[in-house]
C-alpha positions as CSV (number, residue, x, y, z in Angstrom):
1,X,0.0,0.0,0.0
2,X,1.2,3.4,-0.8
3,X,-0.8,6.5,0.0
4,X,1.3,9.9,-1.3
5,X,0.3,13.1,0.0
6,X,1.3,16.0,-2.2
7,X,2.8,19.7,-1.6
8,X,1.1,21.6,-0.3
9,X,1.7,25.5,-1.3
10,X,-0.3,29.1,-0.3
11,X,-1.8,30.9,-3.3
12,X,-3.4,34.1,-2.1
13,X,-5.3,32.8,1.2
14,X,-6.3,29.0,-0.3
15,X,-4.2,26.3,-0.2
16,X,-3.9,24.4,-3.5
17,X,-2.4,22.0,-4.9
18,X,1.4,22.1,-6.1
19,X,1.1,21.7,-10.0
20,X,0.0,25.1,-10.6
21,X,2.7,27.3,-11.8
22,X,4.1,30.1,-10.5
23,X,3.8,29.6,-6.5
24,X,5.5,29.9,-3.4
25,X,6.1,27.0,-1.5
26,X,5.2,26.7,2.4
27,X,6.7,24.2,4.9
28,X,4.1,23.1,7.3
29,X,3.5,20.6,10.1
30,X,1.7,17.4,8.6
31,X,-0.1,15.6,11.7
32,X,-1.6,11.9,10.0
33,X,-3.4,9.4,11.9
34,X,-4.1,5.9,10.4
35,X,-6.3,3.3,11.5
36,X,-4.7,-0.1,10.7
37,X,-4.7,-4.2,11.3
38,X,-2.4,-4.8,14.5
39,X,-1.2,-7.8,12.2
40,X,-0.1,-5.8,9.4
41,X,3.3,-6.0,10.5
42,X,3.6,-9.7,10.2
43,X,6.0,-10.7,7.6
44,X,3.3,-13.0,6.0
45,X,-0.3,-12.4,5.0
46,X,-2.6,-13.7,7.8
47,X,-6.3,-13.1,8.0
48,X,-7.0,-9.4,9.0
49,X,-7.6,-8.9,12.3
50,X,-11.1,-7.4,13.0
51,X,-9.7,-4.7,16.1
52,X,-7.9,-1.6,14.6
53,X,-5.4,0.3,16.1
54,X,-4.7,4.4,15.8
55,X,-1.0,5.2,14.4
56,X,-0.4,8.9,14.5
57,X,2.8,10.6,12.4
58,X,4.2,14.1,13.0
59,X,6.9,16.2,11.4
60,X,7.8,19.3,11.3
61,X,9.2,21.9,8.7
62,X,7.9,19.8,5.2
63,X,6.6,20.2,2.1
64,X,5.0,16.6,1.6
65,X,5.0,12.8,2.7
66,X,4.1,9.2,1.4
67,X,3.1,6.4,3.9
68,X,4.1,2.8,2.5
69,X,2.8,-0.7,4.3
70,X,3.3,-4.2,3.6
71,X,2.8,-7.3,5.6
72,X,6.1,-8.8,3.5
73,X,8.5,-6.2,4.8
74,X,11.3,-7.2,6.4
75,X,12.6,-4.1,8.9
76,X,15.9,-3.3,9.8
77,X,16.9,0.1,12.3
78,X,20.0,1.7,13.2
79,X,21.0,5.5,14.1
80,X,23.8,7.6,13.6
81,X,25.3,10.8,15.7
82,X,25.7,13.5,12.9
83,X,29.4,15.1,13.0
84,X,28.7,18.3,14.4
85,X,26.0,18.5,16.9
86,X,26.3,15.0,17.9
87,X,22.0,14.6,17.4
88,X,21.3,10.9,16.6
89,X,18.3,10.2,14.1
90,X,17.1,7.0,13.9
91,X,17.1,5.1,10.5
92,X,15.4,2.4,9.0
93,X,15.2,0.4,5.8
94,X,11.9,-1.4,5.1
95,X,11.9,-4.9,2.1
96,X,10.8,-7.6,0.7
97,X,12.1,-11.1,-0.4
98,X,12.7,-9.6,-4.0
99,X,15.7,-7.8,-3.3
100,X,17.0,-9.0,0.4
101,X,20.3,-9.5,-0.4
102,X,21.2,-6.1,-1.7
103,X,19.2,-4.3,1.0
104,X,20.8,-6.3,4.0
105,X,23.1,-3.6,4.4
106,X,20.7,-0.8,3.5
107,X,21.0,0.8,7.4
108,X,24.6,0.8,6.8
109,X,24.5,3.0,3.5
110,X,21.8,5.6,4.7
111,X,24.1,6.5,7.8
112,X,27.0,6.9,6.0
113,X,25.2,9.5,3.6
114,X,24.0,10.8,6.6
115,X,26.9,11.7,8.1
116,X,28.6,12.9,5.1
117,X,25.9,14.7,3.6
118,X,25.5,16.9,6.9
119,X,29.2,17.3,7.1
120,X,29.4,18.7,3.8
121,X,26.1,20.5,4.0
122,X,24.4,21.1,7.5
123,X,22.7,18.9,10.0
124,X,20.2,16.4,8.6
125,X,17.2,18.2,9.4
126,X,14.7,15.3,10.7
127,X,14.9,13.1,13.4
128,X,14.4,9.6,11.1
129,X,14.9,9.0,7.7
130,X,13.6,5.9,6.3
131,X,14.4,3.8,2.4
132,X,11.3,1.5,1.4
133,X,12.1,-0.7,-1.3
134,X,8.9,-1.1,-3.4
135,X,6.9,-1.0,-6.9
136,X,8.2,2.4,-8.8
137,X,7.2,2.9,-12.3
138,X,9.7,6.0,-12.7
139,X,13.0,6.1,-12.4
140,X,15.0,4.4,-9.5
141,X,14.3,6.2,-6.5
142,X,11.5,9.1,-5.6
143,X,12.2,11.4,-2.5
144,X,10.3,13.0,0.1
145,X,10.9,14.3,3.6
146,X,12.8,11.9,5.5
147,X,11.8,9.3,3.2
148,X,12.6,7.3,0.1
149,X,11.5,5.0,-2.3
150,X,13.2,2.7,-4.5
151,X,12.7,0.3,-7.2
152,X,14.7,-2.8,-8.0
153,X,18.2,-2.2,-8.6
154,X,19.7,-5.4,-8.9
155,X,23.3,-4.2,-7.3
156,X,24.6,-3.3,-3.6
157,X,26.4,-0.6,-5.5
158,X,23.2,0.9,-7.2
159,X,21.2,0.9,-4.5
160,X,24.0,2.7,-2.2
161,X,24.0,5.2,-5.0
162,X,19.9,5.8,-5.1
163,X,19.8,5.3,-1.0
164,X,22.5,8.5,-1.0
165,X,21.0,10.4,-3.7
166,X,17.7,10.3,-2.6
167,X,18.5,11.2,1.0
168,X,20.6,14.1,0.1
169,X,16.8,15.7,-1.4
170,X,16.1,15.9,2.5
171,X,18.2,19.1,2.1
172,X,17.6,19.8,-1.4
173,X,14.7,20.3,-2.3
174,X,12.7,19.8,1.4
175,X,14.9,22.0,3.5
176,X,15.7,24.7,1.3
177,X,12.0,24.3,-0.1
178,X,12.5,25.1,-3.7
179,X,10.2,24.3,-6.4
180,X,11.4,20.8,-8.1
181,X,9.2,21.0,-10.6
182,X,9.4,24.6,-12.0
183,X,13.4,24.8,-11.3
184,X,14.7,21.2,-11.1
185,X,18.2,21.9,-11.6
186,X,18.0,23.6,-8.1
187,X,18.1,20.8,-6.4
188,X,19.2,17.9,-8.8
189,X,22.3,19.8,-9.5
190,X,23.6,20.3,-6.1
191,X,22.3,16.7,-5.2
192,X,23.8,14.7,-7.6
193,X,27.1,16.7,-7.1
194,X,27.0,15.6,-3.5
195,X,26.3,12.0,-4.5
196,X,29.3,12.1,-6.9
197,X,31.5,13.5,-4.0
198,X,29.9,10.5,-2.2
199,X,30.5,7.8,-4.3
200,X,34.1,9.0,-4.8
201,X,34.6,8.4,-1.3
202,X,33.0,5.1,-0.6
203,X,33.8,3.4,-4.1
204,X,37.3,5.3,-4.3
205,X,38.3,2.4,-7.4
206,X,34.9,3.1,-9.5
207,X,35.2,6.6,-9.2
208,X,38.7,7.5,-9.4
209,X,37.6,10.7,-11.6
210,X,34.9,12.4,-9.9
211,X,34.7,15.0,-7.4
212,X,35.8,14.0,-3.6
């Protein structure tokens, strides 16, 4: 299941939807509660439980978020102390089956572009960043706030590189809060230039050329 809610931006005093042109972007606080099976975490598909229980999200400072479930998922999480202020967010990787092997060190690769990307850039600017791996018709990853998505990637190395791209949108677009739609280069640019940098550093033999 994946439910995607978009950005939200302030036109006049209405709040409308994010595909019209020419607006200004407002972060917000999103507050989501969800009503699910207590079983849904079960790595199998049992029979729906008939009680429900209430889930409630909060965040601060974003433009937009997705919500993903699946009773398949296997769940790993880890944290990491960012290099400056020491502030630990809590991350987590969410699969299936398809791709467990590449994704068994998944924790491992989002904080290590955690800790460089807020070296390089600033503080990570949420508390918990999670990567689902799950059905994408687009491309290999999509971002939001604290969270990613990615397709099938078929390599450790791949999905080290979508994990650290991805991620590093936390800053640029959601932080900054520019328009990725209007003016993508202002945040694909600088992100993929920090994923180069990145890659450089972890994979210092398949990227002997690029930026570090």
């Amino acid at each position: 299941m994946i439910l995607h809610f978009p950005i939200i931006i302030l036109w006049g005093q209405q709040v409308i939807c994010k595909h019209l042109k020419k607006t200004k972007a407002r972060q917000t606080l999103f507050r989501y509660s969800l009503d699910e099976d207590p079983d849904y975490v079960n790595t199998q598909f049992p029979p729906s439980s008939g009680n429900l229980k209430t889930i409630k999200y909060t965040e601060n400072n974003i433009h937009d978020f997705a919500w993903f479930a699946d009773k398949r998922f296997h769940v790993l999480k880890g944290s990491i102390n960012l290099p400056s202020s020491g502030r630990e967010v809590t991350t987590w990787a969410m699969f299936t089956n398809q791709e467990a092997y590449q994704w068994r060190k998944a924790v491992i690769y989002i904080n290590n572009a955690l800790y460089y990307f807020s070296k390089w850039n600033g503080d990570y600017p949420y508390d918990n960043f999670t990567a689902v791996q799950s059905a994408l018709n687009a491309g290999s990853g999509m971002e939001y706030p604290g969270l990613t998505v990615i397709g099938l990637t078929g390599d450790p190395y791949l999905l080290d590189d979508v994990i650290a791209h991805e991620i590093c949108h936390s800053w640029f677009y959601s932080a900054l809060g520019s328009d990725e739609r209007t003016f993508p280069f202002m945040d694909e640019s600088v992100t993929t230039a920090n994923e180069s940098r990145y890659m450089a550093i972890r994979y210092p033999a398949k990227n002997s050329g690029k930026l570090k």
